[in-house]
N, C-alpha and C positions, 0 to 999 in steps of 0.2 A: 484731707485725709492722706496718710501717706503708706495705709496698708502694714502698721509695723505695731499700731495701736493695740493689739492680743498679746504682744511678747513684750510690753513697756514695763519695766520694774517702777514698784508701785510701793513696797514698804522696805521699812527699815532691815530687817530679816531677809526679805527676797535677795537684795542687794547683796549683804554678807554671803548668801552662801557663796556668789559667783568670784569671792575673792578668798586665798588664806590667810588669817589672823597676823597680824602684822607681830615681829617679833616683840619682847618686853621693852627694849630699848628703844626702841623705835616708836610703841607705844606712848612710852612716857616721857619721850623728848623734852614737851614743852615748858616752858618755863613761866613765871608771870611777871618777867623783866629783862631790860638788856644789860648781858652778863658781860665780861671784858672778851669776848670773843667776838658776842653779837655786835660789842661798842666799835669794834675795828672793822667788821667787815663796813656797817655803816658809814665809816669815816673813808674808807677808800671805795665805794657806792657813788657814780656819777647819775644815776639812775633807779628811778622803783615805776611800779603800776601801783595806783591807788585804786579799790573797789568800795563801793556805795549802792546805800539800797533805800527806798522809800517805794511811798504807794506808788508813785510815780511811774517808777521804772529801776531797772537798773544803771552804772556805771563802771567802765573801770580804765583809768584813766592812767598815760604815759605823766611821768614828772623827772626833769633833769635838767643838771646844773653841774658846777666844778665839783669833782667826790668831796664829801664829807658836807653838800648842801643842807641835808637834813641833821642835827644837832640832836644830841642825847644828853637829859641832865643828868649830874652828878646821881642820882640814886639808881638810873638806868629804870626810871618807872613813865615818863615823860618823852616824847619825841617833839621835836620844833619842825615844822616843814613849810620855808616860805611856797609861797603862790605865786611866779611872776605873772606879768599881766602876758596874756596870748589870745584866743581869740573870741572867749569873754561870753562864750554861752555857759560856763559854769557850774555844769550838771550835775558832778559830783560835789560841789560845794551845795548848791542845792539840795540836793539830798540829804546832807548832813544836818543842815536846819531841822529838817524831819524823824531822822534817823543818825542819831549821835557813832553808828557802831562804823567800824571801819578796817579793810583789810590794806596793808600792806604784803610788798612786796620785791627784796632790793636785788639789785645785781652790778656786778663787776664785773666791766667786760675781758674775756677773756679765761673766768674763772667760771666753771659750770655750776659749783653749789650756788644755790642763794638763799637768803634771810626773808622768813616771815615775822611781821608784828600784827598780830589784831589790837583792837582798842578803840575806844569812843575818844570823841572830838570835841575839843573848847576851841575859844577866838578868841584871840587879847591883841588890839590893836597897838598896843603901847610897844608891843616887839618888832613893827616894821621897819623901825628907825634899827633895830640890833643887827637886822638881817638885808640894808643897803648895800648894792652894789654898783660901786660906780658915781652913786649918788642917788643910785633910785631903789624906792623902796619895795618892795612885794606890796601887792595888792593885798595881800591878807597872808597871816601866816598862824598854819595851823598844829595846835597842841593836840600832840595824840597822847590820852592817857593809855600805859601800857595793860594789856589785859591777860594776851599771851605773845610768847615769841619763839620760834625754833628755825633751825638749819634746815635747807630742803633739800635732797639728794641729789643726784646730780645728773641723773638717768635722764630727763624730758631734754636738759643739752646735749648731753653724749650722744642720743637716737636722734637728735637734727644738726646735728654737727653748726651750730649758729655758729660761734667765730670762726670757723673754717670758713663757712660761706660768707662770711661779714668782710674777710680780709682778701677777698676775690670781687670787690669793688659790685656795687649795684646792677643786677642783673637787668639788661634791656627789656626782658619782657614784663619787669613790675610796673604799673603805673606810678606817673609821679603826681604830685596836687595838682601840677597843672592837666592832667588827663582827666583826675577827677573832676577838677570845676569842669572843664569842659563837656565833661559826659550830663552834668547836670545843666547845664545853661545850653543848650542848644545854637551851634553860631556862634560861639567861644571860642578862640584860639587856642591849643593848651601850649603853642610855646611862649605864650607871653608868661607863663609860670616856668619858665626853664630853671628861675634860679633855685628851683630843688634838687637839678643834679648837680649845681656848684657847690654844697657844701656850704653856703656861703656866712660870714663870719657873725659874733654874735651880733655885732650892731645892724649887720644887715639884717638879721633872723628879728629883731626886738622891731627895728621901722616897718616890714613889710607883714607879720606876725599877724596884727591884730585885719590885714585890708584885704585878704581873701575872702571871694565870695563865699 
């Protein structure tokens, strides 16, 4: 109990009054497909969060690669997003077994708006060979069918200033993986995990990806 339980908003109306009515335009943003604006910010997108939901639990998961990873087909009603292999608990894919619905979420660093897509999930293996890099293929790659999509404002970047603080290099007092593992494994070293503050290159990120405790 955390003593806050009498003031918890509880319905859909309660909620509303504590906000004003969002303008028209703003209202009716969304769309039910990626339009040629939404197709560009995507193609220059090195980055999205994927969100999932099932009995289980929830998800929502970091996904990036070179911009324009994620593919949009010609009707802008379809999304392609491979899966590289990483560290292979799969949560969000799991879910989607369960719960086809799915939220995106892209960004371009540097740029505060970003792109929402909702939409349910297919798998068609026959596209990992499309989506080879190097020679290897994504472990799966997933078709989002489109359901809605809009531009998100640009206020949650502007009030944390993220690429301001992005381009003043990692702050010593963040933990890195290797503080994490070691806060979990008692008697761990976390500098044998150093190489998360090197940055270090993709092939180094793809061999040692999958071998953290």
């Amino acid at each position: 109990m955390t003593g806050f339980e009498s003031n918890m908003v509880t319905s859909i109306d309660g909620l509303r009054t504590l906000y004003a009515q969002p303008i028209e335009r703003i209202a009716k943003k969304q769309l039910d497909h990626v339009n040629e604006a939404g197709r560009a910010f995507i193609a220059a997108s090195p980055f999205l969060v994927l969100a999932t939901a099932s009995q289980q639990g929830l998800d929502c998961s970091p996904k990036g690669d070179q911009p324009g990873f994620v593919e949009v087909a010609e009707d802008g009603r379809t999304l392609f997003i491979p899966d590289r292999r990483g560290n292979n608990r799969i949560d969000g894919l799991k879910n989607l077994i369960e719960d086809p619905r799915i939220g995106l979420i892209f960004f371009v660093p540097g740029v505060n708006e970003t792109y929402r897509v909702n939409g349910r999930i297919c798998q068609d293996a026959e596209l990992k060979r499309r989506f080879a890099v190097n020679g290897k293929e994504p472990a799966t790659v997933m078709l989002v069918t489109v359901e809605e999509t809009f531009q998100h404002c640009a206020m949650a970047l502007v009030r944390s200033a993220l690429w301001k603080a992005g381009s003043r290099g990692r702050p010593q007092s963040v933990p890195t993986m290797g503080d994490f593992v070691a806060a979990r494994n008692p008697g761990m070293d976390s500098a044998a995990f150093k190489i998360q503050r090197r940055h270090p290159p993709r092939a180094l990120l793809s061999e040692h990806s999958c071998k953290w405790p």
